[in-house]
C-alpha positions in Angstrom: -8.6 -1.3 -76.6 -12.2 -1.4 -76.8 -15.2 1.0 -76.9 -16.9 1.5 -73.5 -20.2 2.2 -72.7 -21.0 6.0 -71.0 -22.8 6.3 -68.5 -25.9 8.6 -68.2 -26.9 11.9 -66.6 -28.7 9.8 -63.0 -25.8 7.4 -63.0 -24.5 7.4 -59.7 -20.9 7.1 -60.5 -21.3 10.3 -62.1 -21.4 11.8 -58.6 -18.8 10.0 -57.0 -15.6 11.9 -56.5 -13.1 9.2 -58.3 -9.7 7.7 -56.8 -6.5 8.5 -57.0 -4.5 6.5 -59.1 -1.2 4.6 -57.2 0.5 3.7 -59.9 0.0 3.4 -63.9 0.0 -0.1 -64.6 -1.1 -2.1 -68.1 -4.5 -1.6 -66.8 -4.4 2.3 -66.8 -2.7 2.2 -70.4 -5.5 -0.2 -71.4 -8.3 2.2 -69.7 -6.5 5.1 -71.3 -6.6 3.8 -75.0 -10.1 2.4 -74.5 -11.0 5.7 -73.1 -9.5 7.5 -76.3 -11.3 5.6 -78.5 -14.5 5.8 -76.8 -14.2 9.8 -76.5 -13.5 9.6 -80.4 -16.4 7.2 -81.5 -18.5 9.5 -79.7 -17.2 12.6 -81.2 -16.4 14.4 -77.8 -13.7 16.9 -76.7 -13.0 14.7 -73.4 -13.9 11.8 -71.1 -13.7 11.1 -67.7 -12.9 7.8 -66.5 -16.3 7.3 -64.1 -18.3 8.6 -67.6 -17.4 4.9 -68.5 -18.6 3.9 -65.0 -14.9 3.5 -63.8 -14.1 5.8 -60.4 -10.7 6.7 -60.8 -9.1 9.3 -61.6 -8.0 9.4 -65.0 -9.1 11.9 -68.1 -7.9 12.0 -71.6 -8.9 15.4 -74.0 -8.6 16.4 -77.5 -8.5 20.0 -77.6 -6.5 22.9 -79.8 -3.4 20.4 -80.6 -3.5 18.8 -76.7 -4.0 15.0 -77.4 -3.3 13.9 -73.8 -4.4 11.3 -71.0 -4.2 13.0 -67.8 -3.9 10.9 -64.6 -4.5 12.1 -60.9 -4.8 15.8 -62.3 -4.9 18.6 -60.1 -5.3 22.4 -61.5 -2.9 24.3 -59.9 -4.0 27.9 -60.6 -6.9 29.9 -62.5 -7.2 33.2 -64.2 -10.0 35.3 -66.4 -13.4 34.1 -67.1 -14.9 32.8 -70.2 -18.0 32.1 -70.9 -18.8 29.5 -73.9 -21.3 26.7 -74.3 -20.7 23.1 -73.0 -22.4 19.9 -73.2 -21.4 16.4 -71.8 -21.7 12.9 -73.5 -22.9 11.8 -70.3 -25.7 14.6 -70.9 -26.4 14.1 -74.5 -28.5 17.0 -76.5 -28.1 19.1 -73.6 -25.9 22.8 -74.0 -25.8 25.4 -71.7 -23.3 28.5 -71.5 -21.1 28.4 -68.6 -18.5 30.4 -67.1 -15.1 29.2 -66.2 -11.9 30.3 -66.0 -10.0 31.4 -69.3 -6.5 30.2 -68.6 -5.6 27.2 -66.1 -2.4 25.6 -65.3 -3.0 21.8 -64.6 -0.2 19.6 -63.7 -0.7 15.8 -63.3 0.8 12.2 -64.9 0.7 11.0 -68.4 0.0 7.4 -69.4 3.6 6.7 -68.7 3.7 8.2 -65.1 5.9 11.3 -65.9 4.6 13.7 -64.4 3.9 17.5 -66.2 2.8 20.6 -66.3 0.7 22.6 -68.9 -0.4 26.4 -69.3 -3.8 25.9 -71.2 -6.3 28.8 -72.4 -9.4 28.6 -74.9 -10.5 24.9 -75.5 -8.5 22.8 -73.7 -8.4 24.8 -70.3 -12.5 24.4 -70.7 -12.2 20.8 -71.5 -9.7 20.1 -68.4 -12.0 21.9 -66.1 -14.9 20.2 -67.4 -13.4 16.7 -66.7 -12.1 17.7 -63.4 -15.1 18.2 -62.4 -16.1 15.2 -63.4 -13.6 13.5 -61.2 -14.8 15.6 -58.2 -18.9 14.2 -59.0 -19.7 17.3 -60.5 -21.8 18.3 -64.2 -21.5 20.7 -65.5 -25.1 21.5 -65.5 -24.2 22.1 -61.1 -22.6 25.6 -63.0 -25.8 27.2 -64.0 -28.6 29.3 -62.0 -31.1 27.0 -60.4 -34.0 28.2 -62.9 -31.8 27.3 -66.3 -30.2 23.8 -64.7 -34.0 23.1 -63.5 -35.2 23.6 -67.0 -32.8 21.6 -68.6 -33.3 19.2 -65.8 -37.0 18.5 -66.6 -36.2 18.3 -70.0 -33.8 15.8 -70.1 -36.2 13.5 -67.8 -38.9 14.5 -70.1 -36.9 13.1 -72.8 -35.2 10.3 -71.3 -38.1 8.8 -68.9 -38.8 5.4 -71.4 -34.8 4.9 -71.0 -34.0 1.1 -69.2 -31.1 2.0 -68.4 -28.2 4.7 -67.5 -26.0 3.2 -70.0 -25.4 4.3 -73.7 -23.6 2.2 -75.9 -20.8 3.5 -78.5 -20.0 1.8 -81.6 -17.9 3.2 -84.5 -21.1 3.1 -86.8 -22.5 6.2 -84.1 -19.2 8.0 -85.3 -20.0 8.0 -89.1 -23.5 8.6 -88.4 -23.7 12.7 -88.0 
Protein backbone atom coordinates (compact mmCIF):
# COMPACT_ATOMS: atom_id res chain seq x y z
CA UNK A 1 0.00 0.00 0.00
CA UNK A 2 1.17 3.45 -0.63
CA UNK A 3 -0.37 6.95 -0.82
CA UNK A 4 -0.98 8.17 -4.39
CA UNK A 5 -0.84 11.40 -5.72
CA UNK A 6 -4.58 12.96 -7.10
CA UNK A 7 -4.85 14.40 -9.83
CA UNK A 8 -6.23 17.86 -10.48
CA UNK A 9 -9.43 19.55 -11.80
CA UNK A 10 -7.64 20.03 -15.89
CA UNK A 11 -6.09 16.63 -15.58
CA UNK A 12 -7.03 14.87 -18.54
CA UNK A 13 -7.64 11.51 -17.10
CA UNK A 14 -10.25 13.12 -15.14
CA UNK A 15 -12.24 13.04 -18.38
CA UNK A 16 -11.53 9.88 -19.64
CA UNK A 17 -14.30 7.34 -19.19
CA UNK A 18 -12.09 4.45 -17.29
CA UNK A 19 -11.84 0.60 -18.30
CA UNK A 20 -13.43 -2.15 -17.30
CA UNK A 21 -11.70 -4.32 -15.12
CA UNK A 22 -11.11 -8.24 -16.47
CA UNK A 23 -10.26 -9.70 -13.66
CA UNK A 24 -9.07 -8.67 -9.94
CA UNK A 25 -5.67 -9.61 -9.69
CA UNK A 26 -2.79 -8.67 -6.75
CA UNK A 27 -2.59 -5.46 -8.68
CA UNK A 28 -6.34 -4.40 -8.14
CA UNK A 29 -6.00 -5.52 -4.34
CA UNK A 30 -2.86 -3.42 -4.27
CA UNK A 31 -4.67 -0.29 -6.19
CA UNK A 32 -7.51 -0.87 -3.88
CA UNK A 33 -5.67 -0.55 -0.51
CA UNK A 34 -3.49 2.19 -1.86
CA UNK A 35 -6.55 3.82 -3.01
CA UNK A 36 -8.12 3.41 0.66
CA UNK A 37 -5.46 4.97 2.14
CA UNK A 38 -5.08 7.77 -0.11
CA UNK A 39 -8.95 8.60 0.18
CA UNK A 40 -8.28 8.50 4.12
CA UNK A 41 -4.99 10.69 4.19
CA UNK A 42 -6.99 13.04 2.41
CA UNK A 43 -9.92 13.03 4.44
CA UNK A 44 -12.54 12.26 1.60
CA UNK A 45 -15.80 10.22 1.40
CA UNK A 46 -14.57 8.42 -1.92
CA UNK A 47 -11.94 8.07 -4.78
CA UNK A 48 -11.96 7.09 -8.05
CA UNK A 49 -9.29 5.15 -9.47
CA UNK A 50 -8.37 7.87 -12.57
CA UNK A 51 -8.42 10.70 -9.48
CA UNK A 52 -5.01 8.91 -8.88
CA UNK A 53 -4.34 9.10 -12.62
CA UNK A 54 -5.23 5.29 -13.11
CA UNK A 55 -8.18 4.67 -15.88
CA UNK A 56 -9.87 1.80 -14.70
CA UNK A 57 -12.69 1.20 -13.30
CA UNK A 58 -12.44 0.79 -9.74
CA UNK A 59 -13.86 3.09 -6.65
CA UNK A 60 -13.70 2.55 -2.96
CA UNK A 61 -16.15 4.91 -0.38
CA UNK A 62 -16.55 5.41 3.19
CA UNK A 63 -19.89 6.46 3.78
CA UNK A 64 -22.80 5.80 6.73
CA UNK A 65 -21.13 2.30 7.82
CA UNK A 66 -20.27 1.21 3.81
CA UNK A 67 -16.50 0.73 3.81
CA UNK A 68 -16.27 -0.89 0.32
CA UNK A 69 -14.03 -1.09 -2.86
CA UNK A 70 -16.29 -1.26 -5.77
CA UNK A 71 -14.97 -2.72 -9.08
CA UNK A 72 -16.60 -2.39 -12.65
CA UNK A 73 -19.80 -0.72 -10.82
CA UNK A 74 -22.84 -0.22 -12.62
CA UNK A 75 -26.06 1.52 -10.86
CA UNK A 76 -28.78 -0.41 -11.68
CA UNK A 77 -31.73 1.81 -10.70
CA UNK A 78 -32.51 5.50 -9.22
CA UNK A 79 -35.25 7.03 -7.22
CA UNK A 80 -36.08 10.54 -5.43
CA UNK A 81 -33.93 13.59 -5.56
CA UNK A 82 -31.74 15.11 -3.09
CA UNK A 83 -30.10 17.88 -3.13
CA UNK A 84 -26.87 18.36 -0.72
CA UNK A 85 -23.48 19.98 -1.17
CA UNK A 86 -20.47 18.10 -2.81
CA UNK A 87 -16.99 18.79 -3.38
CA UNK A 88 -14.21 16.58 -5.00
CA UNK A 89 -10.44 16.04 -3.87
CA UNK A 90 -9.70 16.40 -7.35
CA UNK A 91 -11.53 19.95 -7.02
CA UNK A 92 -10.22 21.02 -3.74
CA UNK A 93 -12.01 24.20 -1.82
CA UNK A 94 -14.61 24.02 -4.26
CA UNK A 95 -18.60 23.12 -2.95
CA UNK A 96 -21.48 23.36 -4.80
CA UNK A 97 -25.21 21.90 -4.08
CA UNK A 98 -26.15 19.35 -6.50
CA UNK A 99 -29.04 17.26 -7.14
CA UNK A 100 -29.02 13.60 -7.41
CA UNK A 101 -30.91 10.79 -6.80
CA UNK A 102 -31.83 9.94 -3.11
CA UNK A 103 -31.86 6.12 -3.19
CA UNK A 104 -29.65 3.99 -5.82
CA UNK A 105 -29.18 0.43 -6.12
CA UNK A 106 -25.55 -0.24 -7.41
CA UNK A 107 -24.40 -3.77 -8.05
CA UNK A 108 -20.69 -4.43 -9.00
CA UNK A 109 -17.43 -6.71 -7.60
CA UNK A 110 -15.57 -6.39 -4.38
CA UNK A 111 -11.82 -6.62 -4.06
CA UNK A 112 -12.26 -10.39 -4.12
CA UNK A 113 -14.36 -10.54 -7.39
CA UNK A 114 -17.74 -11.61 -5.74
CA UNK A 115 -19.93 -9.91 -7.10
CA UNK A 116 -23.06 -7.81 -4.99
CA UNK A 117 -25.66 -5.84 -4.70
CA UNK A 118 -26.46 -2.82 -2.42
CA UNK A 119 -29.73 -0.60 -1.79
CA UNK A 120 -28.00 2.78 -0.68
CA UNK A 121 -29.78 6.14 0.32
CA UNK A 122 -28.37 9.43 2.06
CA UNK A 123 -24.40 9.44 1.97
CA UNK A 124 -23.35 6.64 0.33
CA UNK A 125 -25.87 6.56 -2.68
CA UNK A 126 -24.29 10.37 -3.20
CA UNK A 127 -20.79 9.21 -2.79
CA UNK A 128 -21.45 6.14 -5.36
CA UNK A 129 -22.95 8.41 -7.81
CA UNK A 130 -20.31 10.89 -7.44
CA UNK A 131 -17.56 8.35 -8.28
CA UNK A 132 -19.41 6.85 -11.10
CA UNK A 133 -19.34 9.65 -12.54
CA UNK A 134 -15.97 9.91 -12.20
CA UNK A 135 -15.52 6.65 -14.03
CA UNK A 136 -17.70 7.97 -16.91
CA UNK A 137 -15.09 11.49 -17.16
CA UNK A 138 -17.57 13.47 -15.46
CA UNK A 139 -17.24 16.28 -12.23
CA UNK A 140 -19.41 16.94 -10.54
CA UNK A 141 -19.21 20.55 -11.19
CA UNK A 142 -20.81 19.23 -15.19
CA UNK A 143 -24.15 19.01 -12.62
CA UNK A 144 -24.61 22.70 -12.04
CA UNK A 145 -26.28 25.64 -14.26
CA UNK A 146 -23.67 27.02 -16.65
CA UNK A 147 -23.56 30.53 -14.76
CA UNK A 148 -22.74 28.69 -11.03
CA UNK A 149 -20.13 25.95 -12.78
CA UNK A 150 -18.65 29.08 -14.81
CA UNK A 151 -18.18 30.90 -11.56
CA UNK A 152 -16.63 28.39 -9.76
CA UNK A 153 -14.76 27.62 -12.87
CA UNK A 154 -12.98 31.06 -12.96
CA UNK A 155 -12.33 30.74 -9.61
CA UNK A 156 -10.61 27.83 -9.36
CA UNK A 157 -8.18 28.95 -12.36
CA UNK A 158 -7.98 32.23 -10.52
CA UNK A 159 -6.70 30.33 -7.71
CA UNK A 160 -4.83 27.68 -9.16
CA UNK A 161 -3.10 29.58 -12.28
CA UNK A 162 0.82 29.62 -10.42
CA UNK A 163 0.13 25.60 -10.06
CA UNK A 164 3.18 23.47 -12.12
CA UNK A 165 1.37 20.87 -12.19
CA UNK A 166 -2.06 18.80 -12.12
CA UNK A 167 -0.78 16.68 -9.44
CA UNK A 168 -1.31 17.07 -5.56
CA UNK A 169 0.62 15.11 -3.39
CA UNK A 170 -0.93 13.27 -0.03
CA UNK A 171 1.09 12.52 2.84
CA UNK A 172 -0.30 11.39 6.33
CA UNK A 173 1.11 14.77 7.82
CA UNK A 174 -1.93 16.56 5.32
CA UNK A 175 -4.29 14.15 7.44
CA UNK A 176 -3.44 15.56 10.95
CA UNK A 177 -3.15 18.89 9.63
CA UNK A 178 -7.07 20.21 9.77
Amino acid sequence: MSLLPLHLLGSPVLRQRSDEIGAIDSEVRELIASMFETMDAAKGVGLAANQVGIARRVAVIDADGHRIALVNPRILSAEGRSTAEEGCLSVPDVFADVTRPEQIVVEALDADGKPFRLEVGALAARAIQHEVDHLDGILFLDHLGPVKRKMLLARWKKEHRNDSSYLKEVSPANAASD
